[in-house]
KOLKOLDO-371254 format. One line per field, with one value per residue (C-alpha): x, y, z; residue in one letter; residue number from 1. Coordinates in steps of 0.001 Angstrom, whole numbers. Last residue first. Example, Ala and Ser with C-alpha at 12.3 -4.5 7.8 and 13.67 -1.06 7.14 Angstrom:
// KOLKOLDO-371254
u = 13670 / 12300 .
v = -1060 / -4500 .
w = 7140 / 7800 .
aa = S / A .
i = 2 / 1 .
END
This chain:
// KOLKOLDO-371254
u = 13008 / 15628 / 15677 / 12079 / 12536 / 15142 / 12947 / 10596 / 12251 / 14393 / 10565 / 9147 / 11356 / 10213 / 6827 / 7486 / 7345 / 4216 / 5048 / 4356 / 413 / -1043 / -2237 / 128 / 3129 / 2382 / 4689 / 2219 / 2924 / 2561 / 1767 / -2027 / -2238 / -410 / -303 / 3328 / 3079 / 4839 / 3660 / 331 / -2753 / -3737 / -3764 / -7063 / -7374 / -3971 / -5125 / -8578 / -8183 / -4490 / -4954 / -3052 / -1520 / 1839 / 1716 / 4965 / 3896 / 7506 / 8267 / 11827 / 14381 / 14376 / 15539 / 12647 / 11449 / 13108 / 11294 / 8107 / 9096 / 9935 / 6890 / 4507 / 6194 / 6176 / 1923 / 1238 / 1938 / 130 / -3288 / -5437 / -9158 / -10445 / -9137 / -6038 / -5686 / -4220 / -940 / 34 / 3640 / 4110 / 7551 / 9466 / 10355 / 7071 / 7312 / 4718 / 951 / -539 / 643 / 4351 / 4730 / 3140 / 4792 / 8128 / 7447 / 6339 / 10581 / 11723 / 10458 / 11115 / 14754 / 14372 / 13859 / 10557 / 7956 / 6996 / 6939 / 6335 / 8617 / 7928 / 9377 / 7514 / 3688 / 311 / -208 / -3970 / -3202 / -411 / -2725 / -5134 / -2811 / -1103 / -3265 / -4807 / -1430 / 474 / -2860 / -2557 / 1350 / 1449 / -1220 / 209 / 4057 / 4107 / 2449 / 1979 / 3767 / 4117 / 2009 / 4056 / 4714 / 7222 / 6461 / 8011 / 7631 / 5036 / 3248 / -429 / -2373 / -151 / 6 / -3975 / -4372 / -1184 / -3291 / -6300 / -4720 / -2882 / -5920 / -7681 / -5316 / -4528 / -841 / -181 / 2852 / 3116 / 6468 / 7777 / 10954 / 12958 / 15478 / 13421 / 16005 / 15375 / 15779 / 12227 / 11335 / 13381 / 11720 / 8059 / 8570 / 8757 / 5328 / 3547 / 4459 / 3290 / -240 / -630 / 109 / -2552 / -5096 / -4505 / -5031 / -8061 / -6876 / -7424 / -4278 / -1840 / -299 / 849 / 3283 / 3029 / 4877 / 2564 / 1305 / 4514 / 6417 / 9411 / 10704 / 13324 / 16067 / 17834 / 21880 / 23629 / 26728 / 27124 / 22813 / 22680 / 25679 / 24302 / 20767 / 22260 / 23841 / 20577 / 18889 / 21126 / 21273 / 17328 / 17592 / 16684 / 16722 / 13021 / 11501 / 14016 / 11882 / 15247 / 15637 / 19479 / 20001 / 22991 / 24980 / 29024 / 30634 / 30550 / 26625 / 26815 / 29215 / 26438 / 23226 / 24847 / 25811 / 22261 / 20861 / 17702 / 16399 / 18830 / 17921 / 21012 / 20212 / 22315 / 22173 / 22767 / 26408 / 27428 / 31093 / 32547 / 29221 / 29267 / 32862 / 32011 / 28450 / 30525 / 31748 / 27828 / 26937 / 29923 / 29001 / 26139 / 22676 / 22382 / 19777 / 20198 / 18389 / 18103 / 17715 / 16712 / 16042 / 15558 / 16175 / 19688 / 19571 / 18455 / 20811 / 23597 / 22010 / 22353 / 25686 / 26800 / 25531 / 26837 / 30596 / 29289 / 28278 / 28804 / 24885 / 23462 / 21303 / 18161 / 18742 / 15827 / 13751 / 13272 / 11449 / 11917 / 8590 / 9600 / 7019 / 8957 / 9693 / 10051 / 12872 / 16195 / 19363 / 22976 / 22918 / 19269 / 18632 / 14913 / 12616 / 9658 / 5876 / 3817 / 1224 / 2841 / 1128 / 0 .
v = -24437 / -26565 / -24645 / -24951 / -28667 / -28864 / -27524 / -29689 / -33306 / -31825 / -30842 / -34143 / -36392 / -36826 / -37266 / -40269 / -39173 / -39931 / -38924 / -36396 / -35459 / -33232 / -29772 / -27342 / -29777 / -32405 / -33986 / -36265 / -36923 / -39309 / -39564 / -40737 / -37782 / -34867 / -32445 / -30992 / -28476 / -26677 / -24261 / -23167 / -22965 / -26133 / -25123 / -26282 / -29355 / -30733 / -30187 / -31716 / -35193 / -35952 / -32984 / -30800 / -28527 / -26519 / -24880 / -22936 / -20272 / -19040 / -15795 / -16229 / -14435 / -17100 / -15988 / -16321 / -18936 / -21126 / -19921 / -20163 / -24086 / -24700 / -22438 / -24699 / -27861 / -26970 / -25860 / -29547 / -32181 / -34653 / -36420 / -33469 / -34792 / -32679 / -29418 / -26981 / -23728 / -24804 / -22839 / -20899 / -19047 / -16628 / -15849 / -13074 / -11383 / -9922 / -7287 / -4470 / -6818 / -6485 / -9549 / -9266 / -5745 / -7048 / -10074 / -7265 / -5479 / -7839 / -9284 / -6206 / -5416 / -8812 / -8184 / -4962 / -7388 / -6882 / -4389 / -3712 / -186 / -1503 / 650 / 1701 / 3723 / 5917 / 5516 / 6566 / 4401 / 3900 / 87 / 1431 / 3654 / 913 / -1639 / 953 / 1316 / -1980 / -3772 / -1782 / -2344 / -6029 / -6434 / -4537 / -6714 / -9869 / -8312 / -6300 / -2683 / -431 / 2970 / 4535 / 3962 / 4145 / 5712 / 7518 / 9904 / 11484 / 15049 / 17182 / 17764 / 18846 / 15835 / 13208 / 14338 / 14664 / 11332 / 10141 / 12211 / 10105 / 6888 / 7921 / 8650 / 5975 / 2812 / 5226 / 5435 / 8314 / 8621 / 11589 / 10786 / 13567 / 13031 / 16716 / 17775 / 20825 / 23454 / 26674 / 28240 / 29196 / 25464 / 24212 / 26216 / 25387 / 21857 / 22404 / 23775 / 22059 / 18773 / 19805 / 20991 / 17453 / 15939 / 18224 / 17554 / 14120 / 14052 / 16553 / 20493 / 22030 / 20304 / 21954 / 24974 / 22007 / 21011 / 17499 / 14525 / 11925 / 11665 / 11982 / 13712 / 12946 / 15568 / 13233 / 15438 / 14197 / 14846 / 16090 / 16673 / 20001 / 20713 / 18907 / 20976 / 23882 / 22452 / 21984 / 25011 / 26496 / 25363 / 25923 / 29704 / 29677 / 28563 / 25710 / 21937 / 21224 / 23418 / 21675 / 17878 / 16119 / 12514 / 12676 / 11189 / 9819 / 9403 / 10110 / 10859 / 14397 / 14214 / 12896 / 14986 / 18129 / 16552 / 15387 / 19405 / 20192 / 18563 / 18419 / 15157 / 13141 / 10069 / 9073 / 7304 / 4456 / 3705 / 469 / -1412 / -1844 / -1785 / 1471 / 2968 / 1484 / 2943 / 6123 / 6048 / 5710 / 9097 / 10011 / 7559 / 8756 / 12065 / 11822 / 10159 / 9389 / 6692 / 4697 / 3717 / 1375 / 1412 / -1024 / -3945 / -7259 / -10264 / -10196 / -6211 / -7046 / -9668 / -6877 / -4280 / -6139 / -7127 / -3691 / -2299 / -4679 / -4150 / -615 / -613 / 3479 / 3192 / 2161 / -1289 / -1691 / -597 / 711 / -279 / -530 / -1149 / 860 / 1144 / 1035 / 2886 / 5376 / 9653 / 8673 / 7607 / 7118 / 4478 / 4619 / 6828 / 8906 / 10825 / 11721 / 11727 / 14574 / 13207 / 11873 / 9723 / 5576 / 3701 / 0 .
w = 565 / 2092 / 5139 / 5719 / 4680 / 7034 / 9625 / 9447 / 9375 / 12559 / 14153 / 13414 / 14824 / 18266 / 17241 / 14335 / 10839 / 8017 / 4575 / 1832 / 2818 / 327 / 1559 / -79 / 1198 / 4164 / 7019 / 8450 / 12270 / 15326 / 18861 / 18149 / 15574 / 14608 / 11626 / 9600 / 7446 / 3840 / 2037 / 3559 / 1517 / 2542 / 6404 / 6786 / 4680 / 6018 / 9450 / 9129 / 9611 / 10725 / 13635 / 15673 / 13185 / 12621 / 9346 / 7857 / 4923 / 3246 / 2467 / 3574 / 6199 / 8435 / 12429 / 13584 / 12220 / 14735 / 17668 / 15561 / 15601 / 18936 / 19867 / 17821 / 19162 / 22853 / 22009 / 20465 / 22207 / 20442 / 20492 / 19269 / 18830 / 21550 / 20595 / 19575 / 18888 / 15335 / 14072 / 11620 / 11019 / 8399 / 7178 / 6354 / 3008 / 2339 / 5056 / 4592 / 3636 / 6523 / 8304 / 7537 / 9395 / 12170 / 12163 / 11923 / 14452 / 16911 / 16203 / 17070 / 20205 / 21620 / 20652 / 22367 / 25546 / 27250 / 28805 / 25405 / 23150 / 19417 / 17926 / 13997 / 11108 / 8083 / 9470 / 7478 / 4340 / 5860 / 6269 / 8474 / 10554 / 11390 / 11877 / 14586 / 17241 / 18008 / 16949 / 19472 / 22217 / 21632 / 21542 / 25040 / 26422 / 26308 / 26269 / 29193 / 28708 / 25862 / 28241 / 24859 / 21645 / 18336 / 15278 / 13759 / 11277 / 8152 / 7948 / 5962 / 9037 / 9576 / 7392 / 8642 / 12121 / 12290 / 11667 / 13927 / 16877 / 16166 / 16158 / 19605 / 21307 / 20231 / 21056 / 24595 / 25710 / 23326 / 21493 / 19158 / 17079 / 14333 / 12145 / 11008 / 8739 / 8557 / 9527 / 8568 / 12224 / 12543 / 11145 / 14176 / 16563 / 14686 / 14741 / 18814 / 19013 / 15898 / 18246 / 21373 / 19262 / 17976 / 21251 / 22995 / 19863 / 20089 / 23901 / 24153 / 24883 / 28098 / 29191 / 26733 / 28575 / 30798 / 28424 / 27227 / 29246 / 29952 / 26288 / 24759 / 21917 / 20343 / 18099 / 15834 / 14975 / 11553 / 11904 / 8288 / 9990 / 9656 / 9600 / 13129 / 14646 / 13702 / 14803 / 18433 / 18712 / 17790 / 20684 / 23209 / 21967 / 21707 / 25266 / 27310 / 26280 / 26347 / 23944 / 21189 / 22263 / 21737 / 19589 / 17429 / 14563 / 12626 / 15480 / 14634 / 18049 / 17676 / 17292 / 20540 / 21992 / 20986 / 22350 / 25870 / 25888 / 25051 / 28129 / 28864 / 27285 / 24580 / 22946 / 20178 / 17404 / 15395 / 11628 / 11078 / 10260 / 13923 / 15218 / 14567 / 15614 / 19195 / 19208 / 18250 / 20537 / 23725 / 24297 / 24786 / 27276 / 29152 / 28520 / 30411 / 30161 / 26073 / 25967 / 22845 / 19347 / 17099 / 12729 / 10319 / 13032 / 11145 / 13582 / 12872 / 13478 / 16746 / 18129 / 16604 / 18802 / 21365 / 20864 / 20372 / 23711 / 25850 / 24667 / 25012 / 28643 / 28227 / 26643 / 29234 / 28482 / 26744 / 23482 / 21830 / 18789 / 15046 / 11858 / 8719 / 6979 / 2807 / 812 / 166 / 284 / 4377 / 6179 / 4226 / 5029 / 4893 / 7857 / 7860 / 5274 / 5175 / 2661 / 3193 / 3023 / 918 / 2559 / 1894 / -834 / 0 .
aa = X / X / X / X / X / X / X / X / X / X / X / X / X / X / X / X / X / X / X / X / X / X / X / X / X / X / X / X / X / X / X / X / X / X / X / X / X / X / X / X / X / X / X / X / X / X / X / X / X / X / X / X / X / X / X / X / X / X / X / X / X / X / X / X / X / X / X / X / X / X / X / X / X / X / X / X / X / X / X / X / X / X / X / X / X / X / X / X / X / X / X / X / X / X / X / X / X / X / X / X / X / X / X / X / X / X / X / X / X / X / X / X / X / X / X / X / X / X / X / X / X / X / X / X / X / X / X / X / X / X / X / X / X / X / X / X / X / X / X / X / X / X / X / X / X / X / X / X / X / X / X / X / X / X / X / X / X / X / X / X / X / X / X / X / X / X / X / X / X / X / X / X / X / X / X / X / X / X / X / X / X / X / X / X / X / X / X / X / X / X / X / X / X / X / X / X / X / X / X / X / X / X / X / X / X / X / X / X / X / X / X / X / X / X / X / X / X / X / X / X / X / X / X / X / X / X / X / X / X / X / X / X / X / X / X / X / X / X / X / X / X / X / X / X / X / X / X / X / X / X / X / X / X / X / X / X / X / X / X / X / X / X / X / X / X / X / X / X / X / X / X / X / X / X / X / X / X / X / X / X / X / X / X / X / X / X / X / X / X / X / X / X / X / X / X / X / X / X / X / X / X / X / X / X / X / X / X / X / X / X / X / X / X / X / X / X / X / X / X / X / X / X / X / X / X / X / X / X / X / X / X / X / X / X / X / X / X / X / X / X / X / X / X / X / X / X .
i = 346 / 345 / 344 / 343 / 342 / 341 / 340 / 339 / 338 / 337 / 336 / 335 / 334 / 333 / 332 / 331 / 330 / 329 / 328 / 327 / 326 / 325 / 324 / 323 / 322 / 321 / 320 / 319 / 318 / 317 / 316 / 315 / 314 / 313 / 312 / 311 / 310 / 309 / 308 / 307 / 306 / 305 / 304 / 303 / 302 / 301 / 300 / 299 / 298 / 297 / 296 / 295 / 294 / 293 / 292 / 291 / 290 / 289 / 288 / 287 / 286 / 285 / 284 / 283 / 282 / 281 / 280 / 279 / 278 / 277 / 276 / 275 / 274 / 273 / 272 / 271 / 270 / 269 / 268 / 267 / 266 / 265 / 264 / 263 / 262 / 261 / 260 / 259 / 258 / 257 / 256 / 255 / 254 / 253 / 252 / 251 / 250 / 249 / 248 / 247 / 246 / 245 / 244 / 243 / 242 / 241 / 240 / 239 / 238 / 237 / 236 / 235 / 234 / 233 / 232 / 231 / 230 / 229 / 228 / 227 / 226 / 225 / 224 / 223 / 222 / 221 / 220 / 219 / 218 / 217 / 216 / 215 / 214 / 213 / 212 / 211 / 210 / 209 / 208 / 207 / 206 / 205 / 204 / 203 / 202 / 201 / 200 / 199 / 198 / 197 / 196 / 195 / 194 / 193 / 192 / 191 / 190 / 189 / 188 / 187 / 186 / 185 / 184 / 183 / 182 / 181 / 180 / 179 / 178 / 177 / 176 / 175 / 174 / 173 / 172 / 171 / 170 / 169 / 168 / 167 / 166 / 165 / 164 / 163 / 162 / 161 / 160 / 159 / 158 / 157 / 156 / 155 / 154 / 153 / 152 / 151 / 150 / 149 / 148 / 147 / 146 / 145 / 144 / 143 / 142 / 141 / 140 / 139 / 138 / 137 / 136 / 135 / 134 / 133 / 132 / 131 / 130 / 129 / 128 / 127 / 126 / 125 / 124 / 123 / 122 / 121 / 120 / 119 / 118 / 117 / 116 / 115 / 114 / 113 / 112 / 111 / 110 / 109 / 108 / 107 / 106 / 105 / 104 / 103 / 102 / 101 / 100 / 99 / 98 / 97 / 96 / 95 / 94 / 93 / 92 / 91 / 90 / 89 / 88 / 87 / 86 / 85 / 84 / 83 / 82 / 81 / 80 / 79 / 78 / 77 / 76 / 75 / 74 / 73 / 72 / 71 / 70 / 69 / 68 / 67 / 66 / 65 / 64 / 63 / 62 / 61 / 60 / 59 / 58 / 57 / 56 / 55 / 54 / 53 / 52 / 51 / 50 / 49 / 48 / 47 / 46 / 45 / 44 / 43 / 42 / 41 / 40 / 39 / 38 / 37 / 36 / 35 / 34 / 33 / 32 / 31 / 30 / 29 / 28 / 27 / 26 / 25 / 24 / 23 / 22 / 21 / 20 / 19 / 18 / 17 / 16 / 15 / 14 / 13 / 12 / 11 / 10 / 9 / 8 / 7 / 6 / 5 / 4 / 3 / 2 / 1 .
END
């Protein structure tokens, strides 16, 4: 599906916007000055098929670190700053290729601008990141989207003032409708790409329910440039929601789609193990390939017969089958090896 038009970005190797490519990505979870730490993680993520991560940037530590952690990684790498300007400019210095700062947040129009000098020298993006627990409180009378809308216009404006419009918006509610409404609005009041996302999502049940909730909708409207799905988890957990939910509307061909049955009555294996062992493994498969786990001889073949390749149970046995016709019958313990060689054979 088409993307809204909006402004392509330069971001590393990379762009943001001006396509209809949506660049997944997430945060590192560890400080920043840890950078051994740091690089692995962010390695574990870009396996799984982050475009882009980013890092807290608490003191100049944090800041120092980025040249190395750049050295070592071959995405583009961003820098989250609050407050402090001086964080802003070392970490530009150590080779980011985008900074996140709210520019109404880090003092003066002389703080300000030394940031977007140093920005427009080394061709630095600013991502304006604005929250729904942390909007001005000039804002309140003002309903949620409209509040993070207005936030937003605020600080674009600064940088606008100072001709720089090298610029990525976020407007992260908490609320499914709050933050749909405010991405809306975004796309018809900026001409910047946008990063989506709802903050404070939750633990990983809910979290991936209210992310999906809110975003689908937007995506399937072409509205979105780059993605976090906020969880209470790993980044790699981050990363790899993005990216089903990418794959599932139509964004991310080259991945595969796992199905599964829910089970019943007439299942005589053990199932669920088997169905995470094997979405566990897809993973880390870069493949549009349609992989069917299913609990039953009768009907599993029938159901899943769109899928490429499958395996059903039955009385502590299985049918490997392709497109719905059954190849040949394996014993439990080894249908997952018989599996996943045919996923890695395909």
């Amino acid at each position: 599906m088409e993307r809204s038009k909006t402004e392509r970005i330069k971001l590393g190797s990379t762009y943001i916007g001006g396509s209809d490519k949506v660049l997944i990505q997430s945060m590192c979870s560890i400080k920043t000055s840890h950078s051994d730490e740091v690089i692995a993680q962010i390695r574990r993520c870009k396996d799984l098929g982050a475009d882009l991560m980013r890092c807290s940037c608490l003191d100049f530590e944090d800041a120092r670190a980025f040249k190395a952690i750049k050295e070592a990684v071959d995405i583009p790498i961003v820098a989250d700053i609050h407050f402090d300007y001086h964080l802003a400019l070392a970490a530009i210095e150590s080779g980011v290729d985008k900074v996140r700062i709210n520019p109404g947040n880090i003092g003066s129009m002389d703080k300000i601008h030394a940031v977007v000098e140093a920005c427009s020298r080394h061709n630095v993006p600013i991502r304006i990141g604005v929250n729904g627990g942390s909007l001005d409180k000039t804002l309140l009378h003002l309903s949620g989207a409209e509040a993070l809308v207005s936030s937003a216009k605020k600080h674009v404006a600064i940088l606008e003032e100072m001709n720089f419009r090298n610029i990525v918006v976020s407007l992260k509610g908490s609320s499914v409708l709050e933050t749909i409404e405010a991405y809306r609005i975004a796309s018809r009041t900026f001409p910047y790409p946008l990063h989506l996302g709802v903050t404070e999502a939750g633990t990983k049940d809910v979290g991936l329910l209210r992310s999906a909730a809110a975003l689908s909708p937007l995506l399937l409207e072409g509205i979105g440039n780059t993605i976090r799905i906020s969880l209470s988890e790993p980044p790699e957990e981050e990363i790899k929601a993005a990216c089903r939910l990418l794959h599932d509307i139509g964004l991310y061909p080259d991945y595969p789609t796992f199905i599964s049955c829910p089970t019943c009555g007439r299942t005589e294996v053990d199932l669920m193990p088997l169905a995470d062992k094997v979405q566990k493994y897809l993973e880390s498969v870069k493949k549009p390939i349609t992989v069917a786990v299913m609990g039953c001889i009768v009907n599993g073949p029938g159901e899943a017969s769109h899928a490429d390749i499958g395996i059903a149970g039955g009385r502590g046995s299985f049918v490997l089958f392709k497109k719905g016709k059954m190849v040949v019958s394996l014993k439990e313990e080894e249908a997952f090896e018989v599996l996943k060689k045919e996923i890695d054979s395909f």
